[in-house]
C-alpha positions as CSV (number, residue, x, y, z in Angstrom):
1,X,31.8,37.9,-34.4
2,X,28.5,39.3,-33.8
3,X,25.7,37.7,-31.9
4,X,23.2,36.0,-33.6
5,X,20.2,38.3,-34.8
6,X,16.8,37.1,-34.5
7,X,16.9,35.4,-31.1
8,X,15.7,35.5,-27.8
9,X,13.3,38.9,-26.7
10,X,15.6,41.7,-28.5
11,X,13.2,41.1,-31.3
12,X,10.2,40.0,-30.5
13,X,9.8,42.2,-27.1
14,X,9.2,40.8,-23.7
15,X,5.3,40.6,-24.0
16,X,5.6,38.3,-26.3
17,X,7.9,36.1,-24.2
18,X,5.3,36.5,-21.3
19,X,2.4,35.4,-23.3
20,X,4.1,32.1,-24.8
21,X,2.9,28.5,-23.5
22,X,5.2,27.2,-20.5
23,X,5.8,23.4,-20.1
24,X,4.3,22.7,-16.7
25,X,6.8,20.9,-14.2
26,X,5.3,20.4,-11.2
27,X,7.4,18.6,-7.6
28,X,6.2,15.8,-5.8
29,X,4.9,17.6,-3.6
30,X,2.7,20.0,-5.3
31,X,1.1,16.3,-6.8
32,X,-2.6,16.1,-5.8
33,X,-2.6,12.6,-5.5
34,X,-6.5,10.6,-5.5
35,X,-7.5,6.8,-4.7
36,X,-8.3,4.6,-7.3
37,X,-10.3,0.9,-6.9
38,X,-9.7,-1.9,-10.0
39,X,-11.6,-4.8,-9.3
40,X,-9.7,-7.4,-11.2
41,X,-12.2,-10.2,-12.0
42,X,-11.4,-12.0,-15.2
43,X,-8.9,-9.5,-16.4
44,X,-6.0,-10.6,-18.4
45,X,-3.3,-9.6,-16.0
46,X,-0.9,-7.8,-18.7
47,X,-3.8,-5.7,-19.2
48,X,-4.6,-4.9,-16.3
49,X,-0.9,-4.2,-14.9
50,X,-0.6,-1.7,-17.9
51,X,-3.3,0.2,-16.8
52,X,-2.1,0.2,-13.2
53,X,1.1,1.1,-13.7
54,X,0.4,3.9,-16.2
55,X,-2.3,5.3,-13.0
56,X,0.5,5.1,-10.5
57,X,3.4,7.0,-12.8
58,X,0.9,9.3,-12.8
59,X,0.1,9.1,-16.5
60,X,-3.5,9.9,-16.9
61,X,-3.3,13.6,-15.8
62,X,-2.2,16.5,-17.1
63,X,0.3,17.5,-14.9
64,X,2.6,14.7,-15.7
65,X,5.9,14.9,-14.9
66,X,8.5,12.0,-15.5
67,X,10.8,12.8,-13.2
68,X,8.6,13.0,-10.4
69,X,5.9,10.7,-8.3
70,X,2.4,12.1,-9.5
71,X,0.6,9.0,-9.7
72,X,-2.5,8.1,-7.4
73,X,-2.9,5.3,-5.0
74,X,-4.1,1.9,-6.6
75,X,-6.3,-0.6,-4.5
76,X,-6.5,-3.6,-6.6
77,X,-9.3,-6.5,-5.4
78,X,-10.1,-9.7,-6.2
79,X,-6.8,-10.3,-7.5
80,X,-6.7,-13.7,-6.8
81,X,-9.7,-14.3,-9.5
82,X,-6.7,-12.5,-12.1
83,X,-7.1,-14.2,-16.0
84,X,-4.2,-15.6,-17.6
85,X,-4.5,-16.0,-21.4
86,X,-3.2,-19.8,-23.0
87,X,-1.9,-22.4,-21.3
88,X,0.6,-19.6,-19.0
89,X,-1.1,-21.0,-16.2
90,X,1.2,-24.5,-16.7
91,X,3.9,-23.1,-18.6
92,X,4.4,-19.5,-17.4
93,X,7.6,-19.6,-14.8
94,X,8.6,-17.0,-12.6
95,X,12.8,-17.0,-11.7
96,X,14.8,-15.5,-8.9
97,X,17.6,-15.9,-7.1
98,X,19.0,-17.0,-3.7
99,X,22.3,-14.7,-4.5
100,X,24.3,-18.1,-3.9
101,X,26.5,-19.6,-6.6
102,X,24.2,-22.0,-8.0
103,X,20.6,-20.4,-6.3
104,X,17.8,-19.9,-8.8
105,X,15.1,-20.4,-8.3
106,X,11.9,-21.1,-10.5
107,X,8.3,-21.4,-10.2
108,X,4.9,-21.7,-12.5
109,X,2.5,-19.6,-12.4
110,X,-0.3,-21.8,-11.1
111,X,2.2,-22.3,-7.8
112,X,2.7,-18.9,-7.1
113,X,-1.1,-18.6,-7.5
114,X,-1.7,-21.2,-4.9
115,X,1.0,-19.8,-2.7
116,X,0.6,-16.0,-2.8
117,X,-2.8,-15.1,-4.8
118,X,-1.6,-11.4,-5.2
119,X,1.7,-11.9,-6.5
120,X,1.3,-12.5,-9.8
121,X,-0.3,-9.2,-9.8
122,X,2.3,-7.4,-8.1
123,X,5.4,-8.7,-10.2
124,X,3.2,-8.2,-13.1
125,X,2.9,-4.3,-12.0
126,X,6.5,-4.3,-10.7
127,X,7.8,-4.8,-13.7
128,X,6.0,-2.2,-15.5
129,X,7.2,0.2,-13.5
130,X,10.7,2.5,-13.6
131,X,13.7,0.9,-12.0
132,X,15.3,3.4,-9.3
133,X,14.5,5.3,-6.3
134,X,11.3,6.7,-8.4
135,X,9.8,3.5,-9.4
136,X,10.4,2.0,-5.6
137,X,8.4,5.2,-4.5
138,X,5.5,4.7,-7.3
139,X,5.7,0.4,-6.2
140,X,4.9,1.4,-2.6
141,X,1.4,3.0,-3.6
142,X,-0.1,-0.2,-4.9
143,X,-2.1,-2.3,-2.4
144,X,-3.3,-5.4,-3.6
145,X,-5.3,-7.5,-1.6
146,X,-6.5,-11.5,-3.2
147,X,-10.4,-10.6,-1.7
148,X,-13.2,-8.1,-1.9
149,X,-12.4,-6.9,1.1
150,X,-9.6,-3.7,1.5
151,X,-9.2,-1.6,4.5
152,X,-8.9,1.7,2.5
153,X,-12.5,2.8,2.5
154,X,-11.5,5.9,4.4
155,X,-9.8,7.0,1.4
156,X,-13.1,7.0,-0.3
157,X,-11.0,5.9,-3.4
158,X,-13.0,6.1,-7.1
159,X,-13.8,2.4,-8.9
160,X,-12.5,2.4,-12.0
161,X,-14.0,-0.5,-14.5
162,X,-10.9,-1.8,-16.5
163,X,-13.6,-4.0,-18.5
164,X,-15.2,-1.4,-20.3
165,X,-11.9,-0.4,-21.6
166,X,-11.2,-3.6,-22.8
């Protein structure tokens, strides 16, 4: 049987080939990779996690690849002043387990609050993120600190205001 006319640079010629769009794939590595501040004031924390999670896949640019880390660092502040919508701060619970027969665990929302002010955030980001190797790698550029204060200013990272978007 004979090959398929019609196909591939026998008929078109190869400047045509050399002028067509190429999808642009770019390596962890070749990622220019920028600072970003959210101050996260009265922000409803699904809200804000979707943002943040979107910045540190690396999904506002261009050059967005999914298999590879091209997201920017995220400073998150003020994360203990985080908004919950409803009554979530009473009846929102948070599970894990011990990894013993009979070990989970459960907390509410306003607990883990008073316990650890940032991790509310942080599971809310988490869990927005890719499971895997990739998404560990993406996790471990979010800082989140429950104050003002952050001791990233070196970075000179860029403020983004999540509530003009909202």
């Amino acid at each position: 049987m004979a090959p398929l006319q019609g196909t591939g640079p026998s008929i078109f010629g190869q400047a045509y080939w050399d002028k067509t769009m190429k999808t642009l794939s770019i390596s962890t590595e070749q990622a220019e990779r920028n600072w970003v501040i959210v101050d996260a004031s009265d922000i409803a924390v699904g809200r804000l996690a979707t943002r943040v999670a979107a910045i540190l896949r690396g999904k506002n640019k261009p050059t967005y690849t999914p298999h590879a880390d091209t997201g920017d660092f995220v400073v998150i502040v003020n994360a203990a002043n985080v908004a919950l919508t409803g009554k979530k701060w009473a009846d929102k619970v948070y599970y894990h387990h011990t990894g013993y027969m009979g070990g989970i665990k459960s907390i509410t929302a306003e607990k883990l609050h008073e316990k650890d002010p940032t991790a509310i955030v942080t599971k809310a980001v988490k869990g927005m993120l890719p499971r895997g190797p990739l998404g560990r790698k993406m996790f471990l550029k979010l800082k989140v600190y429950a104050g003002s204060d952050h001791p990233h200013a070196a970075q000179k990272p860029s403020e983004l205001d999540l509530k003009s978007l909202t």
